[in-house]
N, C-alpha and C positions, 0 to 999 in steps of 0.2 A: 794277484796271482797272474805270473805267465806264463802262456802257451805257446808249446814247440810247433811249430809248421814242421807239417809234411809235405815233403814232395817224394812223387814217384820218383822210382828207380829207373832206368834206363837199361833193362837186363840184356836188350839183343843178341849183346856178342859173348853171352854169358855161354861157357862152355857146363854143364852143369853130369855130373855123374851122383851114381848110387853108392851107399854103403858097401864095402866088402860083406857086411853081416845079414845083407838084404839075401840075400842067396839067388839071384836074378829074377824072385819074384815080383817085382814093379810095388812092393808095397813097405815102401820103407821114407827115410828122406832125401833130398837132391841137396848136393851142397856143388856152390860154384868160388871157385879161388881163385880166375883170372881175372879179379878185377880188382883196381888198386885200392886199398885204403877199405874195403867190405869181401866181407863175404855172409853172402846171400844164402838163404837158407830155407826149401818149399817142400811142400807134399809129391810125391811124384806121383801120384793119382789125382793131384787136379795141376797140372803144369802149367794150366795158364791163369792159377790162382793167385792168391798174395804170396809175397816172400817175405821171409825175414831176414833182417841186415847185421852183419854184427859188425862190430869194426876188430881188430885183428888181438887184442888186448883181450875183450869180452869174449872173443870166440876160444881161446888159451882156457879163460876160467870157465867158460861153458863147457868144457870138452874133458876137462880135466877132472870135472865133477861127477862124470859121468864112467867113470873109471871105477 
């Protein structure tokens, strides 16, 4: 069996917004799209939490599913 490495992400220059459907009450999730090749995906109640990463493909079926 083998195992993927992880490496951290590098979010700094991550611009990151809310859902339209959060209604600007801070309790929804944060998704960031300026950054090539992922898009990151956190809690916006713990912002300096883990993210999740999707790459652009996975985030199409993620989203679509959700529909």
């Amino acid at each position: 069996m083998t195992h993927a490495r992880l490496t951290p992400l590098d979010l700094a220059g991550a611009k990151w917004r809310t859902s339209s459907h959060s209604g600007g009450q801070g309790e929804c999730v944060e998704v960031t799209d300026n950054l090539p090749h992922l898009i990151p995906v956190r809690d916006s109640k713990r912002p300096t939490g883990p993210a999740i990463a999707f790459g652009h493909d996975a985030w199409r079926t993620f989203i679509s599913q959700l529909v």
